[in-house]
C-alpha positions, 0 to 999 in steps of 0.5 A: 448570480452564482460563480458556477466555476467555484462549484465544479472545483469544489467537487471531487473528480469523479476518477478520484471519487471511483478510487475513493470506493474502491479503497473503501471496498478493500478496507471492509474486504480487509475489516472482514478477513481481520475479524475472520482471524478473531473469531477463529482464534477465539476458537481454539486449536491456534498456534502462538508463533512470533511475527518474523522481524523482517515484517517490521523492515517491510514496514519501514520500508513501506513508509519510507516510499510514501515519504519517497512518493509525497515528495516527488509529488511536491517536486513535481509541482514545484518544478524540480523535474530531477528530484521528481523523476529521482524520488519516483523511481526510488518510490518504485524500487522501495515497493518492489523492495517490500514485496521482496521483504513480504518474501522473505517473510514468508520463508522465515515463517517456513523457518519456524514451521509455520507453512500455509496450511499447517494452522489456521493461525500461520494460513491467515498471515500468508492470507493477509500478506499476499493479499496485501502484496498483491494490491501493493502489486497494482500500485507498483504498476501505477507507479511504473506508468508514472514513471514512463510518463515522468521519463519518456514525456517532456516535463509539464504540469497539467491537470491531467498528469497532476491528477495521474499523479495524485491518484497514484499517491492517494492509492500507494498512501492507502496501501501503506495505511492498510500494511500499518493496520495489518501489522499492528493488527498482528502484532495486538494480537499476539499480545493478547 
């Protein structure tokens, strides 16, 4: 006779599994718009500008949080409710710190001269940052509920609030992974 128990926890949570494709979606919609960019500039008329450095600090920023967000997550479990509740916030305020920095970026590219619209080379940096900026957005708001539940619910470790929890540090990991991408994706290119 089989332990039918052992098979269901082997399995994915059908939650994580919807994440899971919904991650894999913005990584082709994202492998899409980054061979979009190759192509045009293959074309020709593209305008070589340096990538403004504080998308460098973006990025540091950016890991940082997941770092932030890992151990919170292990403070969770271990029950250190402080440092959980501490390094969910900081978490929290590192991503809204990025899409500040994105901002600033964009300036600095205005700086230069390099508006939305004025090449496709500069259009295709807005495209990708903002898009990104906005998924980064939805994890903001992942994590701005795990924060209303780390605060306003009593500590407990549950199944339900564990997996909460793991789902958003999957997501908020995955958007960190794909700024990595884009960065270096930019950075490759005008190396080239």
């Amino acid at each position: 006779m089989t332990d039918d128990t052992s098979f269901s926890r082997s399995k994915i949570h059908p939650k994580k599994f919807a994440l899971l494709v919904s991650c894999a979606s913005v990584v082709m919609l994202f492998a899409a718009l980054t061979s979009a960019y190759v192509v045009r500039q293959a074309a020709g008329n593209w305008l070589e500008f340096p990538l403004p450095s504080v998308f460098w600090v973006s990025t540091i920023t950016l890991i940082v949080s997941s770092f932030t967000l890992h151990f919170s997550y292990k403070s969770f479990l271990s029950g250190n409710a402080v440092v959980y509740r501490g390094l969910l916030l900081l978490s929290f305020l590192l991503g809204i710190l990025f899409i500040y920095l994105q901002y600033k970026g964009w300036n600095a590219l205005v700086d230069i001269g390099v508006e939305l619209g004025t090449n496709p080379s500069g259009s295709f940096l807005y495209v990708l940052s903002a898009l990104h900026a906005a998924h980064i957005l939805g994890g903001l708001a992942a994590l701005f509920i795990a924060i209303l539940h780390a605060f306003i619910l009593p500590y407990e470790v549950t199944e339900k609030r564990k997996l909460r929890f793991e789902m958003t540090q999957i997501y908020w990991h995955f958007v960190d992974l794909l700024w990595i991408y884009l960065i270096v994706f930019l950075w490759l290119q005008q190396q080239s």
